[in-house]
Backbone and ligand atoms as CSV (ligand in chain L), in Angstrom:
chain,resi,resn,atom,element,x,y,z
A,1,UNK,N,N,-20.860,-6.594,2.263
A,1,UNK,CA,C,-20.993,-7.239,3.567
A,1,UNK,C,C,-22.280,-6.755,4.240
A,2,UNK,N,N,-23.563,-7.847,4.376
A,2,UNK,CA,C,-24.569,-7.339,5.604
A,2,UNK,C,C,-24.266,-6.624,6.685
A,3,UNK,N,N,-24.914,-5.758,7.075
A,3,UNK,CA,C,-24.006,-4.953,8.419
A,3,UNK,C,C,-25.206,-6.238,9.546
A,4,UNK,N,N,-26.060,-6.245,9.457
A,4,UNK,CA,C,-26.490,-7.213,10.395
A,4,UNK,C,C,-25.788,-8.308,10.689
A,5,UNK,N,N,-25.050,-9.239,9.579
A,5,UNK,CA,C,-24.682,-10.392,10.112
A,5,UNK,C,C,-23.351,-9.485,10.741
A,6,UNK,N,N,-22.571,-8.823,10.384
A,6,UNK,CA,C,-21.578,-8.118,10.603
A,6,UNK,C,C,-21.742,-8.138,12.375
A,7,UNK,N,N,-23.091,-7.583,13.020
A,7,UNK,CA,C,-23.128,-7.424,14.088
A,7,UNK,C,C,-22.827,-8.652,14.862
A,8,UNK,N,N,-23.996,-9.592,14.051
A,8,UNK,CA,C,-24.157,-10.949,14.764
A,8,UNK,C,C,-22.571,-11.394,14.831
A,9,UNK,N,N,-22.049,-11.192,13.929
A,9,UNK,CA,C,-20.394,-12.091,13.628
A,9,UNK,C,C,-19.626,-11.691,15.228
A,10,UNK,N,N,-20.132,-10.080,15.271
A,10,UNK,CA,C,-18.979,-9.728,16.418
A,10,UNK,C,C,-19.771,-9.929,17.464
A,11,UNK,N,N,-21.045,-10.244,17.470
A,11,UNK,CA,C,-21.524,-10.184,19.400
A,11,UNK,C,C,-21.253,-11.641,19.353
A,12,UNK,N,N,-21.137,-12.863,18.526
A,12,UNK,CA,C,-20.459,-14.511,18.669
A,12,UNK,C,C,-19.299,-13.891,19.077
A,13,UNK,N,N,-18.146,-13.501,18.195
A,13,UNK,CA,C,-16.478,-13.284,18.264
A,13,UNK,C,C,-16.416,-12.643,19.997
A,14,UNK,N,N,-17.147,-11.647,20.407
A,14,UNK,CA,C,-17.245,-10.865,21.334
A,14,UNK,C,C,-17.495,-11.907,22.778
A,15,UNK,N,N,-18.495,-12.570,22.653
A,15,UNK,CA,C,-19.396,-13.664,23.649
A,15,UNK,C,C,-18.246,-14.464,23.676
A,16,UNK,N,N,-17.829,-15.251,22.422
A,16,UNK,CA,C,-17.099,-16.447,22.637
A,16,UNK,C,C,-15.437,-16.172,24.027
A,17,UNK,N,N,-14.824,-14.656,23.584
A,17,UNK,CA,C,-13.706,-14.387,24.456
A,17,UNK,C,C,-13.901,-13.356,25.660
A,18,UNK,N,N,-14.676,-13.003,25.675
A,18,UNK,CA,C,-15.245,-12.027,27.241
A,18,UNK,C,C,-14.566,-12.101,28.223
A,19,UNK,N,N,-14.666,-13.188,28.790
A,19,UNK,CA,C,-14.124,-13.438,29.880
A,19,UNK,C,C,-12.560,-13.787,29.924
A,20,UNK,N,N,-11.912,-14.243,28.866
A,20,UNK,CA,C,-10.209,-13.828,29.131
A,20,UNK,C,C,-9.552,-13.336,28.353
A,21,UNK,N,N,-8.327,-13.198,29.575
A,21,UNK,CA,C,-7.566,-12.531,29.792
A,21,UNK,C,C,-6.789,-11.703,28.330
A,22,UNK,N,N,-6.368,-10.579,27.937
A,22,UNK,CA,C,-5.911,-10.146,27.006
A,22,UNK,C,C,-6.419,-10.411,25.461
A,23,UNK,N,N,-8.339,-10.555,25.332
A,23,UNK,CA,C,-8.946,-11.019,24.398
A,23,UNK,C,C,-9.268,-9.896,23.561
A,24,UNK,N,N,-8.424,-9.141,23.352
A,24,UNK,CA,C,-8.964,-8.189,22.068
A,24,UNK,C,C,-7.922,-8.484,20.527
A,25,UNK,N,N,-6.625,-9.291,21.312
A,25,UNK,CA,C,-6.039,-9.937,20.164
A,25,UNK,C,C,-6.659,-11.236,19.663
A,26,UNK,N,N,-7.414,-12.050,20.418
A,26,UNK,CA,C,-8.219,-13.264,19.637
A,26,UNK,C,C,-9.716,-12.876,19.236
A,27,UNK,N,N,-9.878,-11.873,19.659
A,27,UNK,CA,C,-11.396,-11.311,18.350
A,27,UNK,C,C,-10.642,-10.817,18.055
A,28,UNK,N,N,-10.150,-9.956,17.490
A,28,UNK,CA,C,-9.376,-9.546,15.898
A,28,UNK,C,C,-9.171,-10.567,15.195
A,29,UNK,N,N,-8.171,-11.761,15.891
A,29,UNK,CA,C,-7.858,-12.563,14.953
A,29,UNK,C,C,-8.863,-12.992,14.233
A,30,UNK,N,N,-10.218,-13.561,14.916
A,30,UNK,CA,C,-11.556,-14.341,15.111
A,30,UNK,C,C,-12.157,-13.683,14.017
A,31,UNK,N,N,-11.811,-12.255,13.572
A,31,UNK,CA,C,-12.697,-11.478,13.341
A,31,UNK,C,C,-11.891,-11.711,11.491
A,32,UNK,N,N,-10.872,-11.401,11.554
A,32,UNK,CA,C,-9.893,-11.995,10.162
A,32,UNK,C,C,-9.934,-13.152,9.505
A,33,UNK,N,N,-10.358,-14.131,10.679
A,33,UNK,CA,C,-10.651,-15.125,10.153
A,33,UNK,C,C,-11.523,-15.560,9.102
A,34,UNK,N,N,-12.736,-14.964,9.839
A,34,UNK,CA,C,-14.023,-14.563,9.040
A,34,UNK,C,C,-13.918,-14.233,7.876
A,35,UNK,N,N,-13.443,-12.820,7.823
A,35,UNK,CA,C,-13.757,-12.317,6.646
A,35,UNK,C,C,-11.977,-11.887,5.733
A,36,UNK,N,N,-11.429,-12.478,6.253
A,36,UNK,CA,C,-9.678,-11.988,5.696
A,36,UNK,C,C,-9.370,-10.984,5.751
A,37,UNK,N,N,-9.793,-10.626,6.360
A,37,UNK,CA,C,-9.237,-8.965,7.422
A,37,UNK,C,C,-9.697,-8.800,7.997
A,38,UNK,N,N,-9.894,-7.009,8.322
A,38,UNK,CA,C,-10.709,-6.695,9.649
A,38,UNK,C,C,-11.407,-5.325,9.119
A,39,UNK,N,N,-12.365,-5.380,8.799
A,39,UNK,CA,C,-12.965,-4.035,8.378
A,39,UNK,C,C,-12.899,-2.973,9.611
A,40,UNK,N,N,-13.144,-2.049,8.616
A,40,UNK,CA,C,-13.466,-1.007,9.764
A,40,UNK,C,C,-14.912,-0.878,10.405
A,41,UNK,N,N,-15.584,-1.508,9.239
A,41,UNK,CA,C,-17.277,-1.913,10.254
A,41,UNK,C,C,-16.959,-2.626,11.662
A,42,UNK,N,N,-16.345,-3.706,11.193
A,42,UNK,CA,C,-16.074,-4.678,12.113
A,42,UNK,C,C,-15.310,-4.101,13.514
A,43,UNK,N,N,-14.118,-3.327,12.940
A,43,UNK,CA,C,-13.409,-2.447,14.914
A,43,UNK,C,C,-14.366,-1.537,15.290
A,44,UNK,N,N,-15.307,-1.250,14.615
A,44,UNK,CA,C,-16.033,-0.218,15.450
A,44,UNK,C,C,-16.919,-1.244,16.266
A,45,UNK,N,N,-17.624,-2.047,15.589
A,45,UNK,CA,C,-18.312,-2.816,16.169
A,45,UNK,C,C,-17.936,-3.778,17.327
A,46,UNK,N,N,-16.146,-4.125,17.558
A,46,UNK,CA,C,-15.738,-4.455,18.388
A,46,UNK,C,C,-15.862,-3.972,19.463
A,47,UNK,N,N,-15.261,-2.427,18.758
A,47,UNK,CA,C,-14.993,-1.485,19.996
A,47,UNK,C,C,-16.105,-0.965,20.434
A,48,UNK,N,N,-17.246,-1.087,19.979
A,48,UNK,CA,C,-18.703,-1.266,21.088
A,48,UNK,C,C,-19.011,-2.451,21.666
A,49,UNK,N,N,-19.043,-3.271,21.288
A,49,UNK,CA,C,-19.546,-4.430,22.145
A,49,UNK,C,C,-18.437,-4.670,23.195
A,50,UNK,N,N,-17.415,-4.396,22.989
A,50,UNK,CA,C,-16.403,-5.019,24.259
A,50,UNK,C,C,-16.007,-3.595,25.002
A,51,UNK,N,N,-16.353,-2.531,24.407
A,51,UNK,CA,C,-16.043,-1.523,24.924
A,51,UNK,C,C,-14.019,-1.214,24.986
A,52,UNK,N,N,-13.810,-1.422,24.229
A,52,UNK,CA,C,-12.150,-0.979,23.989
A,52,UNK,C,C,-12.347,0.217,23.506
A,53,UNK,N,N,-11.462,1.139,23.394
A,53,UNK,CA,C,-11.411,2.113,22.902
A,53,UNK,C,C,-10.899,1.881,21.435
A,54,UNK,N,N,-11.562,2.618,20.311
A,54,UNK,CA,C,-11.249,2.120,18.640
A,54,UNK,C,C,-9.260,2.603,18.546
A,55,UNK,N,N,-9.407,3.862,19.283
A,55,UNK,CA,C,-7.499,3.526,19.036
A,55,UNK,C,C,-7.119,2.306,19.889
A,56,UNK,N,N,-7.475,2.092,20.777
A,56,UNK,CA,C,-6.652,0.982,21.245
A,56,UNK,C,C,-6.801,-0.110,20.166
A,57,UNK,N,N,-8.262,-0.306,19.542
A,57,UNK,CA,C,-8.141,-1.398,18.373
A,57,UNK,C,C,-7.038,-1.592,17.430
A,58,UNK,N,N,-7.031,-0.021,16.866
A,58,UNK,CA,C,-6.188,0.127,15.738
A,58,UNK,C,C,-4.647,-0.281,16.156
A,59,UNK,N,N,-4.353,0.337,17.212
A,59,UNK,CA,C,-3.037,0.484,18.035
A,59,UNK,C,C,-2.099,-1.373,17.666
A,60,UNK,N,N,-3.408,-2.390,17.887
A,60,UNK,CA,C,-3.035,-3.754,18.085
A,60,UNK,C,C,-3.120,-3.787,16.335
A,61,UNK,N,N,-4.055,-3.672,15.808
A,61,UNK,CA,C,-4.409,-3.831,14.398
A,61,UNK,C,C,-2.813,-3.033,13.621
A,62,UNK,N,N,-2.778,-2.643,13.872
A,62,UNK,CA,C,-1.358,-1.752,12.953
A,62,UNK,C,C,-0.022,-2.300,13.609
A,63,UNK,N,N,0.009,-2.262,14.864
A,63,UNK,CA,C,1.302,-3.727,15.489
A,63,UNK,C,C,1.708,-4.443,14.682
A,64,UNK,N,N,0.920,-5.044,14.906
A,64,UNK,CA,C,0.780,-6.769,14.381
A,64,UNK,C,C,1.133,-6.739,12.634
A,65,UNK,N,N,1.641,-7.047,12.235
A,65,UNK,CA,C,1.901,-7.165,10.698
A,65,UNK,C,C,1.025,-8.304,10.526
A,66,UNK,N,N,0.512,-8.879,10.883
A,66,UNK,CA,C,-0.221,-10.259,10.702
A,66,UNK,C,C,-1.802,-9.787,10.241
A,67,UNK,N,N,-2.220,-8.770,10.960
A,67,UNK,CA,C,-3.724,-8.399,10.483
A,67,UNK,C,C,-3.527,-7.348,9.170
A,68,UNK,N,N,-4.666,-7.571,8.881
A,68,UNK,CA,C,-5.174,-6.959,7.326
A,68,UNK,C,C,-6.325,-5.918,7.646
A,69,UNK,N,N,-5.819,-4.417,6.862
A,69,UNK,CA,C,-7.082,-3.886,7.050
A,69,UNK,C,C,-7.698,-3.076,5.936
A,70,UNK,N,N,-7.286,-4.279,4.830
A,70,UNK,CA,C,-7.989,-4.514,3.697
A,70,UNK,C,C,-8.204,-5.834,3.146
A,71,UNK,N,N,-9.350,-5.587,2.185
A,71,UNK,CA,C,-9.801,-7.130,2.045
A,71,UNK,C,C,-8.607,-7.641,1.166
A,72,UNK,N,N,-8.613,-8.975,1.134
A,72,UNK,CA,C,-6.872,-9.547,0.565
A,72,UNK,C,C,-7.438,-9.532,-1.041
A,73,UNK,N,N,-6.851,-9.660,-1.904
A,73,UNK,CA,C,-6.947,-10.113,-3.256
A,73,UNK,C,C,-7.542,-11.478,-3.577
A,74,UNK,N,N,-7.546,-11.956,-4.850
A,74,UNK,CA,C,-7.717,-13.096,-4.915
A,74,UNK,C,C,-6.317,-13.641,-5.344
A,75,UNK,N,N,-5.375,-12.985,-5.726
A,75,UNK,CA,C,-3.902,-13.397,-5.607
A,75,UNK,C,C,-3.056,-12.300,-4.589
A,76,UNK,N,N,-2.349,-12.914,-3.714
A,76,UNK,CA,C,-1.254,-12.153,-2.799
A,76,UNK,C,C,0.082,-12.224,-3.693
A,77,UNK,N,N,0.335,-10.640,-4.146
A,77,UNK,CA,C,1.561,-10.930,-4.647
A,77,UNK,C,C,2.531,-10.415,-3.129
A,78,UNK,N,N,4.118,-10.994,-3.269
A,78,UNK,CA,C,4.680,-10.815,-2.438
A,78,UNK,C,C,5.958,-10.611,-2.653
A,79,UNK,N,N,6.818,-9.326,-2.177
A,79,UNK,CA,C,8.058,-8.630,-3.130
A,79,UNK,C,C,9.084,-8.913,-1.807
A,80,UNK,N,N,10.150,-10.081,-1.944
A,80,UNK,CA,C,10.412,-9.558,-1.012
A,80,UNK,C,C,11.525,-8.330,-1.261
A,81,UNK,N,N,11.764,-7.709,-0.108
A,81,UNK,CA,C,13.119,-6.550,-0.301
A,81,UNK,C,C,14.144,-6.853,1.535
A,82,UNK,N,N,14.500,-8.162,1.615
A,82,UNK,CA,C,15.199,-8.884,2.054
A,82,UNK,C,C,16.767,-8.313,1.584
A,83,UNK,N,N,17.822,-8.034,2.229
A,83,UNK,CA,C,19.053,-7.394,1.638
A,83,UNK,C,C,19.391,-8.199,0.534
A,84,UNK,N,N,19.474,-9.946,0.190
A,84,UNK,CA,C,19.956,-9.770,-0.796
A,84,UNK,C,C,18.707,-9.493,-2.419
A,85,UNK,N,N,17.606,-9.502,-1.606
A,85,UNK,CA,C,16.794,-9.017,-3.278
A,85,UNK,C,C,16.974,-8.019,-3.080
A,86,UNK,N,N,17.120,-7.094,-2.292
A,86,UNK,CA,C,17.166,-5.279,-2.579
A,86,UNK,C,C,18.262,-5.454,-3.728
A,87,UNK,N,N,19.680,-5.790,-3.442
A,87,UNK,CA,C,20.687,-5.676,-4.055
A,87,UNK,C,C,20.697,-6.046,-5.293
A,88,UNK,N,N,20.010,-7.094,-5.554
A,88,UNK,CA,C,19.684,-7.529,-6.908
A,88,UNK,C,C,18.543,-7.428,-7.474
A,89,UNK,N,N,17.803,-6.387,-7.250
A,89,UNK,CA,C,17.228,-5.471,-8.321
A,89,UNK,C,C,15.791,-4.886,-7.664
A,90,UNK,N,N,14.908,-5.910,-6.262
A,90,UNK,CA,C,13.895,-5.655,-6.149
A,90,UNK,C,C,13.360,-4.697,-5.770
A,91,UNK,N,N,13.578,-3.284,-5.805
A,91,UNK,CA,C,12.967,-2.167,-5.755
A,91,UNK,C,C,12.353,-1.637,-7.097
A,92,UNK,N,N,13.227,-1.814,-8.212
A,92,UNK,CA,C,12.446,-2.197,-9.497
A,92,UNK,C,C,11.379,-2.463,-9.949
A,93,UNK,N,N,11.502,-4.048,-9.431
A,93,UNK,CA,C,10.069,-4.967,-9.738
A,93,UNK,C,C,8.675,-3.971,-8.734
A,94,UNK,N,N,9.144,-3.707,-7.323
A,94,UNK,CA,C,7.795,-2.780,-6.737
A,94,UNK,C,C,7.336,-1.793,-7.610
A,95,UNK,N,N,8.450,-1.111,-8.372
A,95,UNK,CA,C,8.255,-0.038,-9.346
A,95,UNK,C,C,7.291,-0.489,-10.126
A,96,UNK,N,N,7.846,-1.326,-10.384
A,96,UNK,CA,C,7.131,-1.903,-12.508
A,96,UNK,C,C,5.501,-2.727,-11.612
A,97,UNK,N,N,5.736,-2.873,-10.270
A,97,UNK,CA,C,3.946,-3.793,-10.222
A,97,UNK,C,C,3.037,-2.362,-9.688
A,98,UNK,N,N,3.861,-1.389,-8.809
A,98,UNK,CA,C,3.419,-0.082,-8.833
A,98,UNK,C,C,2.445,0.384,-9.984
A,99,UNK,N,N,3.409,0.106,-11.122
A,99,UNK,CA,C,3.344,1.006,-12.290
A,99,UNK,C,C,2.116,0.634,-13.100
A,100,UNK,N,N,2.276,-1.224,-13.196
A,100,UNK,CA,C,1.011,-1.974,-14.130
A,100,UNK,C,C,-0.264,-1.713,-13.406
A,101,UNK,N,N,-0.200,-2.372,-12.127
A,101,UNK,CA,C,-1.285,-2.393,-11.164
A,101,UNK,C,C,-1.853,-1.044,-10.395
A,102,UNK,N,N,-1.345,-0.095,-10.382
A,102,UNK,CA,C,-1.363,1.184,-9.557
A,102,UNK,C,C,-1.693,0.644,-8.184
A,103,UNK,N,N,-1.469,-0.168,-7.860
A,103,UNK,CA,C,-1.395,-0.577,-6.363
A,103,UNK,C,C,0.122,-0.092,-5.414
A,104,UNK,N,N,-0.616,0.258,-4.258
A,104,UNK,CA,C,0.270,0.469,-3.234
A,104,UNK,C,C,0.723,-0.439,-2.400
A,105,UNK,N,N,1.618,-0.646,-1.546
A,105,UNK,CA,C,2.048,-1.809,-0.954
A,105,UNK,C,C,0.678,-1.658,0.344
A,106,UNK,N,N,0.934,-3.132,0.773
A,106,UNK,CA,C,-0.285,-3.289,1.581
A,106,UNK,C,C,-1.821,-3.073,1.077
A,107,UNK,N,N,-2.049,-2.748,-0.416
A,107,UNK,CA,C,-2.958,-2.312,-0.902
A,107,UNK,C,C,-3.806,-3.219,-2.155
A,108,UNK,N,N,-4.950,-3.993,-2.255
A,108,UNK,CA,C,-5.349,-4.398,-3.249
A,108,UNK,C,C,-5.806,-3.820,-4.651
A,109,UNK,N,N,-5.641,-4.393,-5.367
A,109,UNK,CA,C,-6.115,-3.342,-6.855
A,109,UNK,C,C,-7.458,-3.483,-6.219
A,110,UNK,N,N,-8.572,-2.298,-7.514
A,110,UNK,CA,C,-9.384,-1.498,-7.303
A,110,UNK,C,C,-10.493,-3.146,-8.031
A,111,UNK,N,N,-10.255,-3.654,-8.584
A,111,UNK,CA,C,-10.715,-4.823,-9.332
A,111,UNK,C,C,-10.527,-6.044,-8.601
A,112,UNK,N,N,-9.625,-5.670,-6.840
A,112,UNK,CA,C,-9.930,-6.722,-5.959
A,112,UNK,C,C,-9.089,-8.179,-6.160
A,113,UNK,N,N,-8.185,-7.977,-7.824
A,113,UNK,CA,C,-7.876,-9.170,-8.477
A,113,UNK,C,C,-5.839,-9.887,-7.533
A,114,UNK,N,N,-5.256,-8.050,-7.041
A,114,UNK,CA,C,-4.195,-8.607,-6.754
A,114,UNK,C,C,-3.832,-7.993,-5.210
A,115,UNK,N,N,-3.091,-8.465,-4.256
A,115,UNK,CA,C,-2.968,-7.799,-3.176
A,115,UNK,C,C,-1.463,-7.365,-3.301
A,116,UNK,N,N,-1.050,-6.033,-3.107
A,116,UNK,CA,C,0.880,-6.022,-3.156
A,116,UNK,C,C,1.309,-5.922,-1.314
A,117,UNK,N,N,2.148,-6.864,-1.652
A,117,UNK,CA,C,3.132,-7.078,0.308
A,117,UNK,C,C,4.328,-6.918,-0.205
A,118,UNK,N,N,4.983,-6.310,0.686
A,118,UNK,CA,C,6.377,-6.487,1.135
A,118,UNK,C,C,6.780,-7.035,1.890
A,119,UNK,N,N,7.897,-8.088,2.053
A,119,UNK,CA,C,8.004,-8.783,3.174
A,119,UNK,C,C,9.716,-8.950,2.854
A,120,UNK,N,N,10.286,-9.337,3.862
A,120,UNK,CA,C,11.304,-9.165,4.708
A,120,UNK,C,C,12.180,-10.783,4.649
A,121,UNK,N,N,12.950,-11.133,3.424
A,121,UNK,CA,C,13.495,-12.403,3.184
A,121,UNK,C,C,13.117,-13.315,3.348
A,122,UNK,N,N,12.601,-14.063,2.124
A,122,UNK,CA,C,11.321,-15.175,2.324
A,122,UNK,C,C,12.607,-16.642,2.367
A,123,UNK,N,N,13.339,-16.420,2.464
A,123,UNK,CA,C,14.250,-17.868,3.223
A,123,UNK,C,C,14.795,-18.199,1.715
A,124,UNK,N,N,15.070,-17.555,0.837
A,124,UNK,CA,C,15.289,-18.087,-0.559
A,124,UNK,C,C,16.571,-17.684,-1.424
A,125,UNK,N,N,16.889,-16.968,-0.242
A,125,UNK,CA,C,18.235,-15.740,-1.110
A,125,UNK,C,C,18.838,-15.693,-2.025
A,126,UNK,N,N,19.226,-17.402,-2.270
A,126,UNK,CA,C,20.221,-17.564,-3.594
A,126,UNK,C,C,18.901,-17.568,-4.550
A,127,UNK,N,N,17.992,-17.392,-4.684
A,127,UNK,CA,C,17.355,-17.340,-6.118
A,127,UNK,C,C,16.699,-15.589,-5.823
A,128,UNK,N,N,17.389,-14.665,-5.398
A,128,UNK,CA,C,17.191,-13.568,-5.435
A,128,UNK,C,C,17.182,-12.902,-7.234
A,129,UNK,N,N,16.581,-11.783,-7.171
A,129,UNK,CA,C,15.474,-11.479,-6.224
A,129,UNK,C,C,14.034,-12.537,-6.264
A,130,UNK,N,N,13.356,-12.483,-5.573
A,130,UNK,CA,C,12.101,-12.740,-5.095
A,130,UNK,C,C,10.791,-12.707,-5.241
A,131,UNK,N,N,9.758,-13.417,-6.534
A,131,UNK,CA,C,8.515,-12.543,-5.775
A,131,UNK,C,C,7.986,-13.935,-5.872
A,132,UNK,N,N,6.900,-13.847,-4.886
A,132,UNK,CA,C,6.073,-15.037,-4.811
A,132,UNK,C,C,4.605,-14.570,-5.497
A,133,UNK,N,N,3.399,-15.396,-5.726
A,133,UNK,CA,C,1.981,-14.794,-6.067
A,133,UNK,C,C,1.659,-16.260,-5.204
A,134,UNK,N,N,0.931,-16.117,-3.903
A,134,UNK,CA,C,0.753,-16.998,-3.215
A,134,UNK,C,C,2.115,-17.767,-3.051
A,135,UNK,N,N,1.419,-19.480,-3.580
A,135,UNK,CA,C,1.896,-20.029,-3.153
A,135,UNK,C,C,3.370,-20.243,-4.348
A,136,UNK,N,N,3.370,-19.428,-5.711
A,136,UNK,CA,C,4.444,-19.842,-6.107
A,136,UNK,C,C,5.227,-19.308,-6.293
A,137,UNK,N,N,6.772,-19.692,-6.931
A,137,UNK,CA,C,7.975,-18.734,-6.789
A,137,UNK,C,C,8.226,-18.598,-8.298
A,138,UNK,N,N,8.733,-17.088,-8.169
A,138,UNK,CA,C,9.547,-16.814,-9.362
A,138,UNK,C,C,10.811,-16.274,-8.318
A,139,UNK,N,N,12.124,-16.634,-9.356
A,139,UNK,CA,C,13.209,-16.463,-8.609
A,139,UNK,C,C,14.178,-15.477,-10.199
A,140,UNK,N,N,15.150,-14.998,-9.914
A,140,UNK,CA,C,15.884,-14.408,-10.382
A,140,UNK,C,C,14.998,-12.676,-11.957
A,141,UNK,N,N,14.111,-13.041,-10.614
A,141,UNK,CA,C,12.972,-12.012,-11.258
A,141,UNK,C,C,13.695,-10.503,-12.066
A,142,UNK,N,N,13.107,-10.409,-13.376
A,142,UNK,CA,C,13.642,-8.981,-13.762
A,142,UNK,C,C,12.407,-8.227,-13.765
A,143,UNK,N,N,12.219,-6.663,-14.013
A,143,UNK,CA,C,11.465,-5.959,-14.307
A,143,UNK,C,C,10.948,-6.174,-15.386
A,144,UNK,N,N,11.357,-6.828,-16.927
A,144,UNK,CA,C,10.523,-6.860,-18.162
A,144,UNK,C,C,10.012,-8.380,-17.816
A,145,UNK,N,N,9.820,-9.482,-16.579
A,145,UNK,CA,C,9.278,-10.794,-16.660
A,145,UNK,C,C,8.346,-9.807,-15.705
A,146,UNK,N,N,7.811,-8.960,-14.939
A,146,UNK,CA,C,6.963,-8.808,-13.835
A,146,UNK,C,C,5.519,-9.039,-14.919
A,147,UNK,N,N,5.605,-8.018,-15.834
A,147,UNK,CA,C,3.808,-7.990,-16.681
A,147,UNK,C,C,3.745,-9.898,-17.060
A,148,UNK,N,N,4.658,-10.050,-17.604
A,148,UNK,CA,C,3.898,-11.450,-17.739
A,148,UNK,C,C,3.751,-12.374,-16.634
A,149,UNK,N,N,4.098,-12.219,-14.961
A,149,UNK,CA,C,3.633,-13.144,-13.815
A,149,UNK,C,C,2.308,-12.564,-13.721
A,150,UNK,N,N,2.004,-10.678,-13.877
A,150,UNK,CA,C,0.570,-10.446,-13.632
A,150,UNK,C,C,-0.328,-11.243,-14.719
A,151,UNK,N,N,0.153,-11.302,-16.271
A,151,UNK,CA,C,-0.568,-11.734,-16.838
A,151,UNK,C,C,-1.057,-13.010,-16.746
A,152,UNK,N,N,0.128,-13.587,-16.453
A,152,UNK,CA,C,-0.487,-15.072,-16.120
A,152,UNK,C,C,-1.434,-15.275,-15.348
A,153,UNK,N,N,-1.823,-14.275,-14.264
A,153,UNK,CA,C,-2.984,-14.462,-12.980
A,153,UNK,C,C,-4.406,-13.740,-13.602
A,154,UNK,N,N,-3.997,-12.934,-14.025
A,154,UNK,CA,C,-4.912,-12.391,-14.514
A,154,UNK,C,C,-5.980,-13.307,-15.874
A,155,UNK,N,N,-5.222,-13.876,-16.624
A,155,UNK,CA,C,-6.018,-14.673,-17.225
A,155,UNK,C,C,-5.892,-15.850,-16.806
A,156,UNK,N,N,-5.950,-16.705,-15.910
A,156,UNK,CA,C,-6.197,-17.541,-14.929
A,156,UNK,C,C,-7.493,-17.145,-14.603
A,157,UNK,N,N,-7.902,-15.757,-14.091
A,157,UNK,CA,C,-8.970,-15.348,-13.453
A,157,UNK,C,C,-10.117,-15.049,-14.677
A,158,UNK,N,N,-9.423,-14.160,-15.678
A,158,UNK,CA,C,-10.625,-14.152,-16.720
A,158,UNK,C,C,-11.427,-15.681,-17.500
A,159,UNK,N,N,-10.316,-16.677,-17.083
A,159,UNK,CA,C,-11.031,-18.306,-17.732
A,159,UNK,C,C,-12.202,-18.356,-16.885
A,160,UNK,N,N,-11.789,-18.056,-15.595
A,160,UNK,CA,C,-13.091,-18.706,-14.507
A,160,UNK,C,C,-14.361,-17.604,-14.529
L,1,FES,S1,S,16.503,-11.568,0.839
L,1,FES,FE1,FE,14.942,-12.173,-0.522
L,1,FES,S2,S,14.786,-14.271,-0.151
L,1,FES,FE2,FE,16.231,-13.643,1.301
């Protein structure tokens, strides 16, 4: 990322909401928009031009489950652990994508290729457990099908 345009990005994001009321949640958003999260270049740079204090940034930035403060993947995988996938097995599957990917939740691999979320009953229960990769579903997911949903993305990505 240019740190110059970086600046320019936030004195627009900054200029555009100035003047109202409770605008440090629509530059963040403004600011995610941009770039699919929110760097930490970027809150410092907030938190100079608008003059917030950087904990108060973070304070809203860590709230919000909605902001990112890492860059996303090029696939979002998504586990849910909703009561009925806990029960039917999905602490497992975090294990086994833990295990392939060495990714942490909220955390992208180091190769940028996968993002891991946890999220909180994706409306699907009877095909528990759960994982999505974007936009699609695998349902009655075991731990020995997890390597082949990564594989499938993964060479998806090595064709292109
Ligand atoms: S608990 Fe997982 S879809 Fe509802």
């Amino acid at each position: 990322m240019v740190v110059e345009n970086l600046v320019n990005d936030v004195k627009e994001v900054v200029t555009r909401w100035k003047d109202k009321e409770g605008n440090l949640i629509m530059i963040l958003h403004d600011i995610q928009d941009r770039y699919g999260y929110v760097p930490r270049e970027a809150a410092l740079e907030v938190s100079r031009q608008s003059d917030s204090p950087l904990a108060r940034i973070y304070e809203v930035l860590t709230f919000y489950n909605y902001f990112k403060l890492q860059p996303p993947g090029r696939f979002n995988i998504s586990v849910c652990l909703g009561t009925a996938c806990y029960l039917k097995g999905a602490p497992a599957l975090i294990d086994e994508i833990r295990h392939l990917l060495h990714v942490e939740e909220g955390a992208t691999t180091k190769d940028g290729i996968f993002h891991l979320q946890i999220v909180r009953c994706l409306g699907c229960c009877g095909l528990a457990p759960v994982i999505t990769v974007d936009e699609k579903v695998y349902s009655a997911v075991k731990r020995a099908d997890v390597a082949g949903i990564i594989a499938e993305h993964s060479k998806a990505v090595s064709k292109n």
